[in-house]
ZASEZA-93322 format. One record per atom (N, C-alpha, C): residue number from 1; residue in three letters; atom name; x, y, z. Coordinates in nm, 2 decimals, padded with zeros to 4 digits, always signed. Atoms other than C-alpha are relative to their C-alpha. Layout:
<rec num="NUM" residu="ALA" atome="CA" x="X" y="Y" z="Z"/>
...
This chain:
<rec num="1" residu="UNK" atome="N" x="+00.08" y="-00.12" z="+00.00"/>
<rec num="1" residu="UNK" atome="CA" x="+00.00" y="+00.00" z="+00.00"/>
<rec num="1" residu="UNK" atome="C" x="+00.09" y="+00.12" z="+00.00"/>
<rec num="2" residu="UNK" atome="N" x="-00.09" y="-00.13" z="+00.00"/>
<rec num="2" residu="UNK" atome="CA" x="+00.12" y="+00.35" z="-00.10"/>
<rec num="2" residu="UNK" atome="C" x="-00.04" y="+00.11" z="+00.07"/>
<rec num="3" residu="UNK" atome="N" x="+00.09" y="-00.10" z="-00.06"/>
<rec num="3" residu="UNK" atome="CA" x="+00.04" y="+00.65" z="+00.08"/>
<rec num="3" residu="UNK" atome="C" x="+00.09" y="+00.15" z="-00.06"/>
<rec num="4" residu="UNK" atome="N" x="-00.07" y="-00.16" z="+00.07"/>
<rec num="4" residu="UNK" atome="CA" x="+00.09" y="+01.02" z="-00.10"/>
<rec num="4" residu="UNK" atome="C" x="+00.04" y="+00.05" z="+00.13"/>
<rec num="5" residu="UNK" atome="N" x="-00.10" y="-00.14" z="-00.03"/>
<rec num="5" residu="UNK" atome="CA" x="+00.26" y="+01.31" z="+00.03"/>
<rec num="5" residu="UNK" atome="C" x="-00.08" y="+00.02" z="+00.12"/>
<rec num="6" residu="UNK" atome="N" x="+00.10" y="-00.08" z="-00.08"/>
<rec num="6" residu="UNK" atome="CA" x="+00.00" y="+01.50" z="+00.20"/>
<rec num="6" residu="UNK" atome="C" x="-00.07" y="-00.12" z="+00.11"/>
<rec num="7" residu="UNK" atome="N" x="+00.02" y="+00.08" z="-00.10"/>
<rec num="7" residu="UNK" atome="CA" x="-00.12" y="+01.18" z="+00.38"/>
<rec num="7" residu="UNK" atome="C" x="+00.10" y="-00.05" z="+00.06"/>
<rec num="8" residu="UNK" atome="N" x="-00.12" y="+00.06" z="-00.07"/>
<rec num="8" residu="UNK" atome="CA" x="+00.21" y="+01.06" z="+00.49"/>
<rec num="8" residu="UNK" atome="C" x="+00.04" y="+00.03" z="+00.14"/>
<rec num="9" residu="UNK" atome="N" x="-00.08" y="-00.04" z="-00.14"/>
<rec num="9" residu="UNK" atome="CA" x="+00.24" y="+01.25" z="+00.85"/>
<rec num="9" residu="UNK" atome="C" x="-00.13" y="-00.07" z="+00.08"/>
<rec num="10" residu="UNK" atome="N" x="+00.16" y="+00.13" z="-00.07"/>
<rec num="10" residu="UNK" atome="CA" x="-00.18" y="+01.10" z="+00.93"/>
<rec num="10" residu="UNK" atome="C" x="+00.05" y="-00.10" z="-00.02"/>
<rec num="11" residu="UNK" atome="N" x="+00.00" y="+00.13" z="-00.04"/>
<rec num="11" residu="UNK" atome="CA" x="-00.04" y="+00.79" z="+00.86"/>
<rec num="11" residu="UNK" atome="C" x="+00.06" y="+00.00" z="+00.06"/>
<rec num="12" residu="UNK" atome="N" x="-00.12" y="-00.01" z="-00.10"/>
<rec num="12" residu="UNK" atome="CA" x="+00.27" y="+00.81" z="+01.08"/>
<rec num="12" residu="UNK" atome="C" x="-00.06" y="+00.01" z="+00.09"/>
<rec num="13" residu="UNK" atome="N" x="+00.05" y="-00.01" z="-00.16"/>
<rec num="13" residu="UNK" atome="CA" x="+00.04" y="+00.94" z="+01.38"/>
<rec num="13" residu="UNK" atome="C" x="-00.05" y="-00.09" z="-00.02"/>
<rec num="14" residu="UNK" atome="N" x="+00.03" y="+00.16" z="+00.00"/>
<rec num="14" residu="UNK" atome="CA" x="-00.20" y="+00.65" z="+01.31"/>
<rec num="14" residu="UNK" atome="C" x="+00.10" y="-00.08" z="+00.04"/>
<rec num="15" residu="UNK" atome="N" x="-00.07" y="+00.13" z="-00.02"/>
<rec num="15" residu="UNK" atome="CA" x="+00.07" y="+00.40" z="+01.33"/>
<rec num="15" residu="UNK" atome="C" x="+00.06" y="+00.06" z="+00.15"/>
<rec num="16" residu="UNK" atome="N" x="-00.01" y="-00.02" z="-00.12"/>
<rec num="16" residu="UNK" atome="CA" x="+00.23" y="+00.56" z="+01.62"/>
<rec num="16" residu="UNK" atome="C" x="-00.12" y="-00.02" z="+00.11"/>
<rec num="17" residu="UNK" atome="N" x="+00.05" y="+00.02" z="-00.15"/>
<rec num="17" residu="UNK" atome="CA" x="-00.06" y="+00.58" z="+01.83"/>
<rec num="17" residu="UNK" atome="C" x="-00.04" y="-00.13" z="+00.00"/>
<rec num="18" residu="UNK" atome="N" x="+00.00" y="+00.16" z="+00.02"/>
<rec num="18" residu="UNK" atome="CA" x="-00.16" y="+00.18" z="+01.73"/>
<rec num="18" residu="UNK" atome="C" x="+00.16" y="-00.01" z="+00.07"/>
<rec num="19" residu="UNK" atome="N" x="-00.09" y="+00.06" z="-00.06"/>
<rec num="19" residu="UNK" atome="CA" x="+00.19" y="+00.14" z="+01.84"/>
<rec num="19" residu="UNK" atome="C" x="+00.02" y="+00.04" z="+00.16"/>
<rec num="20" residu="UNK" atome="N" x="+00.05" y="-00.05" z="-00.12"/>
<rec num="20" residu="UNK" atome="CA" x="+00.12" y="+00.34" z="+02.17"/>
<rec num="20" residu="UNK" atome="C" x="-00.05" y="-00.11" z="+00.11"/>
<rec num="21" residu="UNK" atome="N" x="+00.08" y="+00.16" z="-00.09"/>
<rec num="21" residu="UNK" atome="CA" x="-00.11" y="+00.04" z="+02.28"/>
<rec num="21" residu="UNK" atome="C" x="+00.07" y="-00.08" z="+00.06"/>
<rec num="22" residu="UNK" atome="N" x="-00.10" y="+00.19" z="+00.02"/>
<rec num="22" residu="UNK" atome="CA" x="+00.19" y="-00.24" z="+02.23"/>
<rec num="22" residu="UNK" atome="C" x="+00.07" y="+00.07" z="+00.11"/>
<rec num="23" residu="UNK" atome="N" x="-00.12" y="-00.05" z="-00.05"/>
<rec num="23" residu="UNK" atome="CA" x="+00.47" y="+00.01" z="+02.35"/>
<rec num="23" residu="UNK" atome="C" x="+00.01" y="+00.15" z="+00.01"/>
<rec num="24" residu="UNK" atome="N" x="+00.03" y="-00.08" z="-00.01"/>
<rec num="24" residu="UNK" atome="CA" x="+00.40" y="+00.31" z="+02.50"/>
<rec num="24" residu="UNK" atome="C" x="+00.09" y="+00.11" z="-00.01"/>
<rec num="25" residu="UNK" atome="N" x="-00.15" y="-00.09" z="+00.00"/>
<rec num="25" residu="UNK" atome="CA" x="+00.75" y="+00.47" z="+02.60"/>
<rec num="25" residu="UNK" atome="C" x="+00.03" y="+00.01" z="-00.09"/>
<rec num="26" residu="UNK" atome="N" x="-00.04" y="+00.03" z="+00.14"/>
<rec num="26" residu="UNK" atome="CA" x="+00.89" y="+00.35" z="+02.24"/>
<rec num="26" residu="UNK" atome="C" x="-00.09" y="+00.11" z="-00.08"/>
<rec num="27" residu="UNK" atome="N" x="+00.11" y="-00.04" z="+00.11"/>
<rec num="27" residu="UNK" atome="CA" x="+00.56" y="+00.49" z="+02.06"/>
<rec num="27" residu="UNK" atome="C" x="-00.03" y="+00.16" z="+00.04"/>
<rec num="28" residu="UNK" atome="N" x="-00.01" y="-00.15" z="-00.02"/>
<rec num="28" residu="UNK" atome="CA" x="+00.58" y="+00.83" z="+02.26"/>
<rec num="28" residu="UNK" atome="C" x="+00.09" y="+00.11" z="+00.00"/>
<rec num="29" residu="UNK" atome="N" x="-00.15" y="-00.11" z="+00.08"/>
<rec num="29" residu="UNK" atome="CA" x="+00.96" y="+00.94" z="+02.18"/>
<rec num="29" residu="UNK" atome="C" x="+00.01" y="+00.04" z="-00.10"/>
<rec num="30" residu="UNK" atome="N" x="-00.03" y="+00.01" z="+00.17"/>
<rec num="30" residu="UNK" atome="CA" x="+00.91" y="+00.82" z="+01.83"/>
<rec num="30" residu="UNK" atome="C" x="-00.13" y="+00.15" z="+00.00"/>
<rec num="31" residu="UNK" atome="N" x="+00.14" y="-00.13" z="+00.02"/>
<rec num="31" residu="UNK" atome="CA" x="+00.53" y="+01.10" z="+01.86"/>
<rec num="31" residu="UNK" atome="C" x="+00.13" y="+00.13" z="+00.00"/>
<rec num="32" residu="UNK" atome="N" x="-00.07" y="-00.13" z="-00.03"/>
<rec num="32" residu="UNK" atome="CA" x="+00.79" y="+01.37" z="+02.00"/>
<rec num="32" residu="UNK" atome="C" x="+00.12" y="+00.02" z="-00.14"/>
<rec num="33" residu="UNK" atome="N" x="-00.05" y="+00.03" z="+00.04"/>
<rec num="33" residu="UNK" atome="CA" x="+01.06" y="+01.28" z="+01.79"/>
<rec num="33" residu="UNK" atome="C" x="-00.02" y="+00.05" z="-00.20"/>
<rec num="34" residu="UNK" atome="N" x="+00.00" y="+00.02" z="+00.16"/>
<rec num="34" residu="UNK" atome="CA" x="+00.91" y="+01.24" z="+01.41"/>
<rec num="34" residu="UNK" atome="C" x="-00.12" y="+00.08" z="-00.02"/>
<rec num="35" residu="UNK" atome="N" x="+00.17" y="-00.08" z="+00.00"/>
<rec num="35" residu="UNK" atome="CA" x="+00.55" y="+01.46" z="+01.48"/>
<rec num="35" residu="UNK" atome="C" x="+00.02" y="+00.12" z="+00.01"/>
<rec num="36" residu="UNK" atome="N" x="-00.02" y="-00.12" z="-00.04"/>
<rec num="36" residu="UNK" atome="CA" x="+00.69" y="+01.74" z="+01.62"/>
<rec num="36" residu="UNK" atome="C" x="+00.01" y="+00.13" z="-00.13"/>
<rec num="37" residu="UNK" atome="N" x="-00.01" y="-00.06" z="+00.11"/>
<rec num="37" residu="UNK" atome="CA" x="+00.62" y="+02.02" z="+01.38"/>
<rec num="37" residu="UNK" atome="C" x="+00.10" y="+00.13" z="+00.01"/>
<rec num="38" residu="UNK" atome="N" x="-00.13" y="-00.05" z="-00.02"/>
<rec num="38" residu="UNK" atome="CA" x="+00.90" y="+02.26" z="+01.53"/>
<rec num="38" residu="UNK" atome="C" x="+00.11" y="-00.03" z="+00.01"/>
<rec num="39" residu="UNK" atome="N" x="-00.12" y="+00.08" z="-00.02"/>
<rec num="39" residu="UNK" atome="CA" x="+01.24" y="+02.16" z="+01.56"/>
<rec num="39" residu="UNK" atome="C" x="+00.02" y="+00.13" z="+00.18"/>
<rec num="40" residu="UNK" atome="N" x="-00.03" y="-00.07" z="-00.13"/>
<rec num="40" residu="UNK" atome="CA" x="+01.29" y="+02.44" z="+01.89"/>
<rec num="40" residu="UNK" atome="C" x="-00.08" y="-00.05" z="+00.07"/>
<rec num="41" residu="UNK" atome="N" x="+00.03" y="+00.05" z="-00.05"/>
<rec num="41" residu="UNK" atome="CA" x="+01.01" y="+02.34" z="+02.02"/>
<rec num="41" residu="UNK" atome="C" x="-00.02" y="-00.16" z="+00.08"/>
<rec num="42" residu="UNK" atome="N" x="-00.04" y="+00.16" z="+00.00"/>
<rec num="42" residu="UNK" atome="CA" x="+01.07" y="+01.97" z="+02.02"/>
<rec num="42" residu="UNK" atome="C" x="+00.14" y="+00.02" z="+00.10"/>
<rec num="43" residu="UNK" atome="N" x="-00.12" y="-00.03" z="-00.06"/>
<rec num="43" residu="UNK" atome="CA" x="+01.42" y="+02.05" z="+02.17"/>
<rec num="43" residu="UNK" atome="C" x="-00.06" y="+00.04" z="+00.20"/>
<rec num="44" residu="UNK" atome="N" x="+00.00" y="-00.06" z="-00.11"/>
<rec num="44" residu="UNK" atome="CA" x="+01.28" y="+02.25" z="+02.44"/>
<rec num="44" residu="UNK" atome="C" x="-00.13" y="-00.11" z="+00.15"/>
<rec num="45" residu="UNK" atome="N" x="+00.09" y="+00.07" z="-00.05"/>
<rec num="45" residu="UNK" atome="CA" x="+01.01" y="+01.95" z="+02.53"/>
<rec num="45" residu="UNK" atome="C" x="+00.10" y="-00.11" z="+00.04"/>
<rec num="46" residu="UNK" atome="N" x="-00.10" y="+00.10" z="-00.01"/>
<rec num="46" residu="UNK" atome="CA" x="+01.28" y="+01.70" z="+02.55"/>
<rec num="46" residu="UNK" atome="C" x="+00.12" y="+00.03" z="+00.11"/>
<rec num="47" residu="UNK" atome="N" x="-00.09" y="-00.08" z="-00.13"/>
<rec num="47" residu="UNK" atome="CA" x="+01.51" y="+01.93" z="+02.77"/>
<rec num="47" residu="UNK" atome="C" x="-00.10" y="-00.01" z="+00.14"/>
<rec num="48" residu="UNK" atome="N" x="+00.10" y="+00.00" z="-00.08"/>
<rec num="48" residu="UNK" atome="CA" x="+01.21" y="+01.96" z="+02.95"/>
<rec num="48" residu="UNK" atome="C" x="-00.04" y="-00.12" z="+00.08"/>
<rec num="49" residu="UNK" atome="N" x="+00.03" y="+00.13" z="-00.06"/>
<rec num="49" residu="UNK" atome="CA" x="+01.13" y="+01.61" z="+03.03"/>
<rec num="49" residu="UNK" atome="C" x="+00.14" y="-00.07" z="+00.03"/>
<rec num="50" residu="UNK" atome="N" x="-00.15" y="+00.07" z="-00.09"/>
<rec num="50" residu="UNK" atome="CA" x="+01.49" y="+01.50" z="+03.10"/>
<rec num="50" residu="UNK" atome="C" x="-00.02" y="+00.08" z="+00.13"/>
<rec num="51" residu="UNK" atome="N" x="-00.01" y="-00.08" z="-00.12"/>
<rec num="51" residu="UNK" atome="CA" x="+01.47" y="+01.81" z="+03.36"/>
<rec num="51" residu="UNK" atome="C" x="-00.07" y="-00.11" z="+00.13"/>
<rec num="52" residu="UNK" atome="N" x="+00.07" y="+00.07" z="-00.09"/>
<rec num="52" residu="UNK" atome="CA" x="+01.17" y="+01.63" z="+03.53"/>
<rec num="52" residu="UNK" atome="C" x="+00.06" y="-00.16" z="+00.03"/>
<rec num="53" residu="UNK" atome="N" x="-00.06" y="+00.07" z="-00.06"/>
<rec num="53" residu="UNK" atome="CA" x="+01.35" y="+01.32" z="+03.53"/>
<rec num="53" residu="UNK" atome="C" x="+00.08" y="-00.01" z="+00.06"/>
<rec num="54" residu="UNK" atome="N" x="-00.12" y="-00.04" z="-00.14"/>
<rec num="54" residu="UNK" atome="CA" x="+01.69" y="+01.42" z="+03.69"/>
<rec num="54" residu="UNK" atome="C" x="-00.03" y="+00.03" z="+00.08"/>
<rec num="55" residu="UNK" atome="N" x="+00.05" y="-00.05" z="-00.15"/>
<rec num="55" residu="UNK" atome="CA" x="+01.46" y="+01.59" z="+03.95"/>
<rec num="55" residu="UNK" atome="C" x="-00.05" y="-00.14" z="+00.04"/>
<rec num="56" residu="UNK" atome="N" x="+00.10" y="+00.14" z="-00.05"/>
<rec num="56" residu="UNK" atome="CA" x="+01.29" y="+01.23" z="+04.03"/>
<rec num="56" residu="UNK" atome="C" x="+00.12" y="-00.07" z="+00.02"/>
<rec num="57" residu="UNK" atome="N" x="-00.10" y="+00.05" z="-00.02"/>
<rec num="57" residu="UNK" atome="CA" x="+01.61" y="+01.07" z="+03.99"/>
<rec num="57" residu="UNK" atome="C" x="+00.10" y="+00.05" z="+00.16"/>
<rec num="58" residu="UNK" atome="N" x="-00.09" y="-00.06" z="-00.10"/>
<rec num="58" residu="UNK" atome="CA" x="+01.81" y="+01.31" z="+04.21"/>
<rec num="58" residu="UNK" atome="C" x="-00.06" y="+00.02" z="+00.16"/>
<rec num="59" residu="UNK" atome="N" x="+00.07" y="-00.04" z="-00.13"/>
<rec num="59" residu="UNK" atome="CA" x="+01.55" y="+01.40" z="+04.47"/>
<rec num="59" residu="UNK" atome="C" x="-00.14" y="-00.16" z="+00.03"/>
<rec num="60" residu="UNK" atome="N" x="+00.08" y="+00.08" z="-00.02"/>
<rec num="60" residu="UNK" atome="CA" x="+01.35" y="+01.04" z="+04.51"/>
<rec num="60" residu="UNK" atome="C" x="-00.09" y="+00.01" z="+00.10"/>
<rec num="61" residu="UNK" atome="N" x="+00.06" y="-00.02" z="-00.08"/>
<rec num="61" residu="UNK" atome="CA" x="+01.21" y="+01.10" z="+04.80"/>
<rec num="61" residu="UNK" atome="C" x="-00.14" y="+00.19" z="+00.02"/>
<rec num="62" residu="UNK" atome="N" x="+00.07" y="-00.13" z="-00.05"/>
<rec num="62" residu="UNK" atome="CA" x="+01.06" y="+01.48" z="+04.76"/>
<rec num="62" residu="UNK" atome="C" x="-00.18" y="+00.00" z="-00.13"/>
<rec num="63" residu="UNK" atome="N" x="+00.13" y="+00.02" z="+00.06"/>
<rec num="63" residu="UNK" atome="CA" x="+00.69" y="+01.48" z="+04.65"/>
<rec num="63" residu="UNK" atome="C" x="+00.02" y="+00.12" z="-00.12"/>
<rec num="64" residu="UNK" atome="N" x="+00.03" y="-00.11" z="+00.05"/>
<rec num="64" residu="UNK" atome="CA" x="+00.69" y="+01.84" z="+04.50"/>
<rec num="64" residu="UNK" atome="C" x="+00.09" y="-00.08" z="-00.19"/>
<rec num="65" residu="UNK" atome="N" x="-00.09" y="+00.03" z="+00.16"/>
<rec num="65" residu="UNK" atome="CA" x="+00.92" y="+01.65" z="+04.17"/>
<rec num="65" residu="UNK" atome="C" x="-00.09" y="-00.17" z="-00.05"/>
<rec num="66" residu="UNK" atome="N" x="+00.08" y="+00.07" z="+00.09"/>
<rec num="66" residu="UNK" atome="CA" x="+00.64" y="+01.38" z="+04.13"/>
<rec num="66" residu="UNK" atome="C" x="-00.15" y="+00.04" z="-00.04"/>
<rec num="67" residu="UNK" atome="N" x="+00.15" y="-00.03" z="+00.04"/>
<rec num="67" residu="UNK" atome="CA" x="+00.36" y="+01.61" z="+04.05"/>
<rec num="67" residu="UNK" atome="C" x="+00.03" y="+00.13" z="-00.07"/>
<rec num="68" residu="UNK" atome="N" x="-00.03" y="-00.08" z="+00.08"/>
<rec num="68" residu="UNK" atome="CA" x="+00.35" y="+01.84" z="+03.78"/>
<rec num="68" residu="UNK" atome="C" x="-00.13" y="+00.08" z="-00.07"/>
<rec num="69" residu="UNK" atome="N" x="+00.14" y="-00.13" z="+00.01"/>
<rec num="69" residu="UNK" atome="CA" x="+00.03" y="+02.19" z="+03.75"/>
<rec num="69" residu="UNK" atome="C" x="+00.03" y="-00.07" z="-00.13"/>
<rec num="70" residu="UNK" atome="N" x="+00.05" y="-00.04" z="+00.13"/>
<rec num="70" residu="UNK" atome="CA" x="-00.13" y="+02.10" z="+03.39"/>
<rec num="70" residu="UNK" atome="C" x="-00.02" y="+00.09" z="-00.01"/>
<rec num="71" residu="UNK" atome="N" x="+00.05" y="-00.16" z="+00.03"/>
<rec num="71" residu="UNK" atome="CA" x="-00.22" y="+02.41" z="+03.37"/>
<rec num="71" residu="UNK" atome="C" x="+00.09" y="+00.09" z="+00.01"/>
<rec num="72" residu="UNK" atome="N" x="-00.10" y="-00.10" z="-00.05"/>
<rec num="72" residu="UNK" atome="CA" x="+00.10" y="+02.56" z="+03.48"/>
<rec num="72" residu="UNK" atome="C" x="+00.06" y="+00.04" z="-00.17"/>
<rec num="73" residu="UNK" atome="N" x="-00.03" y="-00.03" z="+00.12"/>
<rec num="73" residu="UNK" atome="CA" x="+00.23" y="+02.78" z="+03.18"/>
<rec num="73" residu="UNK" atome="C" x="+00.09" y="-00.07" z="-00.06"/>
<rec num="74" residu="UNK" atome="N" x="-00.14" y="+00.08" z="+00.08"/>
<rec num="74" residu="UNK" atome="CA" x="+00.53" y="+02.61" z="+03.12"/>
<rec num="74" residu="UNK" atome="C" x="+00.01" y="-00.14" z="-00.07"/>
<rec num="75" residu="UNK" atome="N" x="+00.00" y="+00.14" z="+00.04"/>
<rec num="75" residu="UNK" atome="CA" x="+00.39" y="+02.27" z="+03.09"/>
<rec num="75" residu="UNK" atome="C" x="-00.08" y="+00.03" z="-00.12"/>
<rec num="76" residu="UNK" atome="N" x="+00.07" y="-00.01" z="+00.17"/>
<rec num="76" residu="UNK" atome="CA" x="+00.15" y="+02.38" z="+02.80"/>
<rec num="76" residu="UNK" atome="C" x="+00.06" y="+00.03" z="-00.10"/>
<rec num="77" residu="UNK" atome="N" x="-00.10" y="-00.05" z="+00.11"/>
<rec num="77" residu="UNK" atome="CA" x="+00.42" y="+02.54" z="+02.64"/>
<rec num="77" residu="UNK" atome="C" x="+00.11" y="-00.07" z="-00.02"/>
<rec num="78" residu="UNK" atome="N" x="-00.07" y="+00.06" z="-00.01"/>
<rec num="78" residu="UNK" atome="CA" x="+00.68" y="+02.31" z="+02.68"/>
<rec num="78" residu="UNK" atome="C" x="-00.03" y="-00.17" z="-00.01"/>
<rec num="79" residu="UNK" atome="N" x="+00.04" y="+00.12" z="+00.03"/>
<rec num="79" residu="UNK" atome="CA" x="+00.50" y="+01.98" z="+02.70"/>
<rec num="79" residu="UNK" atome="C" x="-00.10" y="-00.05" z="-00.10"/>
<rec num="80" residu="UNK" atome="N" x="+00.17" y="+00.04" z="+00.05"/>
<rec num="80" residu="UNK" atome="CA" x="+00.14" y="+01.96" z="+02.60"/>
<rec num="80" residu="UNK" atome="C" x="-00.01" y="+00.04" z="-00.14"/>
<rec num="81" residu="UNK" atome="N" x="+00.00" y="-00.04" z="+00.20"/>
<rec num="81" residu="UNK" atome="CA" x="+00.22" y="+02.13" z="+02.23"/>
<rec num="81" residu="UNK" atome="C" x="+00.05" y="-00.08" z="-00.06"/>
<rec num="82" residu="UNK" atome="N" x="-00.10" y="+00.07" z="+00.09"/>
<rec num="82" residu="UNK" atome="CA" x="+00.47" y="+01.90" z="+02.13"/>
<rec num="82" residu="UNK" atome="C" x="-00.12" y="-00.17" z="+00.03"/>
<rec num="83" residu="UNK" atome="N" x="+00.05" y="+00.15" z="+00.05"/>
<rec num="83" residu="UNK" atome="CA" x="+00.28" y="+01.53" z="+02.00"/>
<rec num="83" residu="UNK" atome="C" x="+00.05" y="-00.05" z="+00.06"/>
<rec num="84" residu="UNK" atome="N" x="-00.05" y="+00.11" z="-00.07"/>
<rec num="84" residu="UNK" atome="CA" x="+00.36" y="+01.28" z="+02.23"/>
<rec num="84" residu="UNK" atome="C" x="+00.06" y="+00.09" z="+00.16"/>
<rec num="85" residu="UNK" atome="N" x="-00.07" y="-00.04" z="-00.12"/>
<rec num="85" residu="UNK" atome="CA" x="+00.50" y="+01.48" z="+02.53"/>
<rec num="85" residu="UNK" atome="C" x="-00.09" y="-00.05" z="+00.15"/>
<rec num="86" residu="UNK" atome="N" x="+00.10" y="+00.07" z="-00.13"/>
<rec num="86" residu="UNK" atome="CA" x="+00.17" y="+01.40" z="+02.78"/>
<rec num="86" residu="UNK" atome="C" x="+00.01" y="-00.11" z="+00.02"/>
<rec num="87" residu="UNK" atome="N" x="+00.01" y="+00.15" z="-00.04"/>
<rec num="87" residu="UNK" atome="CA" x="+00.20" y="+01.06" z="+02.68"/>
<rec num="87" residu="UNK" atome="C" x="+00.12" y="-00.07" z="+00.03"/>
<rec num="88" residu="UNK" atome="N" x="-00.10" y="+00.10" z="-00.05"/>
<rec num="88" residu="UNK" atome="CA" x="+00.54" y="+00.98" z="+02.72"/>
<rec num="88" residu="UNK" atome="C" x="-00.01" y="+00.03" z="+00.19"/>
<rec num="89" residu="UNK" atome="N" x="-00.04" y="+00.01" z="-00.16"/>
<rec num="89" residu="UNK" atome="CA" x="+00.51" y="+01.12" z="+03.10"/>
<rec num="89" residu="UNK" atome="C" x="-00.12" y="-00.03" z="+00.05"/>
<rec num="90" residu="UNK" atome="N" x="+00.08" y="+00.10" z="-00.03"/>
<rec num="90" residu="UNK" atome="CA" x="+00.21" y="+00.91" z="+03.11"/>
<rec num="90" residu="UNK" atome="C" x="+00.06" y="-00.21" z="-00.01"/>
<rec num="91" residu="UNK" atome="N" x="-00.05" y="+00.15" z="+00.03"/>
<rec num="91" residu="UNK" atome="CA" x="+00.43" y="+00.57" z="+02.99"/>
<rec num="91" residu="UNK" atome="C" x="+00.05" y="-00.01" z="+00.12"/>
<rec num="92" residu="UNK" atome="N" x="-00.10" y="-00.01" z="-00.15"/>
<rec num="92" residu="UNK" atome="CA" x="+00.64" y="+00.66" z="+03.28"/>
<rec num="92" residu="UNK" atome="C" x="-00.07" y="-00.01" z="+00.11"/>
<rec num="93" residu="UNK" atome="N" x="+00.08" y="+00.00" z="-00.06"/>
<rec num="93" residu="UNK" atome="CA" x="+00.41" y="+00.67" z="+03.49"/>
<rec num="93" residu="UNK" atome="C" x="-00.09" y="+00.10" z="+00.11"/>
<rec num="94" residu="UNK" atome="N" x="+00.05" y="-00.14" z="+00.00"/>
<rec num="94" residu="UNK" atome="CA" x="+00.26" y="+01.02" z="+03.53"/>
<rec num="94" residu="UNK" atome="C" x="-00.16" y="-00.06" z="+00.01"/>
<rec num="95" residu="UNK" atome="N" x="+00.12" y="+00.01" z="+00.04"/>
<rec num="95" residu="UNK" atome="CA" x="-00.13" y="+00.99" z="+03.58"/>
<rec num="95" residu="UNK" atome="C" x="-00.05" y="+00.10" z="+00.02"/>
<rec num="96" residu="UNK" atome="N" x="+00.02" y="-00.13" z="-00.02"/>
<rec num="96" residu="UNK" atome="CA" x="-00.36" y="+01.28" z="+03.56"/>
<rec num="96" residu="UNK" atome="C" x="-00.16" y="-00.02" z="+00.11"/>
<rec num="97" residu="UNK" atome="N" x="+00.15" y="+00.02" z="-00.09"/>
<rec num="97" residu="UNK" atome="CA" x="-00.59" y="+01.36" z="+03.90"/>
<rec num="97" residu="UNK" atome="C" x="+00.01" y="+00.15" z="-00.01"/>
<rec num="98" residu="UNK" atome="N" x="+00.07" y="-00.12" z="-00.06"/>
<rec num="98" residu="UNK" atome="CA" x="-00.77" y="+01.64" z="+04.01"/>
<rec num="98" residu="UNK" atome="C" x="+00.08" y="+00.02" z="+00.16"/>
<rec num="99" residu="UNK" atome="N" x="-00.08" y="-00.02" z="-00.14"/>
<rec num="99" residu="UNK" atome="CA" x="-00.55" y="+01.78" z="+04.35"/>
<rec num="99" residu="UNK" atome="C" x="-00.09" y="+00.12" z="+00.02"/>
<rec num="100" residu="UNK" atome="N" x="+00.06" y="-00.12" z="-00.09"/>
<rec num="100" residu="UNK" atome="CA" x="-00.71" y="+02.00" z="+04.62"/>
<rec num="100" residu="UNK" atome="C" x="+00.09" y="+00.13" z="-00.06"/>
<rec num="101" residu="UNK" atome="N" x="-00.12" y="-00.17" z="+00.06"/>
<rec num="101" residu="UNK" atome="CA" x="-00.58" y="+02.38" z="+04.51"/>
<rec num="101" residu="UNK" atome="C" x="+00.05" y="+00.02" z="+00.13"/>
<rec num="102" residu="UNK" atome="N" x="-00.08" y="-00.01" z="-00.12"/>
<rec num="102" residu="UNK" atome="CA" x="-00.36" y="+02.48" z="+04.75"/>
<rec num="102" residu="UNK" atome="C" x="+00.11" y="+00.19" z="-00.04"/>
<rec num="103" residu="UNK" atome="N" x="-00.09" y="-00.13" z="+00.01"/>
<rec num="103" residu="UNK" atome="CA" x="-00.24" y="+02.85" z="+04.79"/>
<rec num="103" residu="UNK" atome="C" x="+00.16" y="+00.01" z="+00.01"/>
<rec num="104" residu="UNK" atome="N" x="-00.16" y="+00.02" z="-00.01"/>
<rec num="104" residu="UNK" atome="CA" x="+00.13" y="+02.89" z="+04.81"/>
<rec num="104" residu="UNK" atome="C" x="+00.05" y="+00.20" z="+00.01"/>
């Protein structure tokens, strides 16, 4: 089967998110990775998610580095635009709740 031009990047998400199901981690670097319609962007989502991992890595024990505002500016702009970014720090094991608001 051939696929033109203009459908060639719908098929690519298709297959990626079918591959999502099998292998999530794998099927959400390749999202970030081959989807990403920026190249700075993509960069800066990637920096971004190593950050949150060396904090989890480095600080195991401190809650404040396993929970991360959706809504906070930086993650819309840095995570949630780039294809695949929610879901890779969902493969990892990120889940999304509702938390009491809490002033600060």
């Amino acid at each position: 089967q051939s696929v033109r031009r203009p459908e060639f990047k719908v098929h690519i998400k298709q297959c990626l998110h079918e591959e999502y199901l099998k292998e999530p981690l794998t099927a959400s670097v390749q999202m970030i990775h081959t989807l990403a319609v920026n190249e700075e962007k993509k960069k800066l989502c990637v920096d971004t998610l190593c950050r949150y991992l060396d904090n989890i890595i480095a600080n195991p024990n401190e809650e404040k580095f396993r929970k991360i505002r959706a809504n906070n500016k930086g993650f819309k702009e840095r995570i949630e635009c780039v294809t695949g970014g929610v879901l890779f720090l969902e493969a990892i094991g990120f889940t999304k709740e509702l938390l009491p608001h809490q002033d600060h």
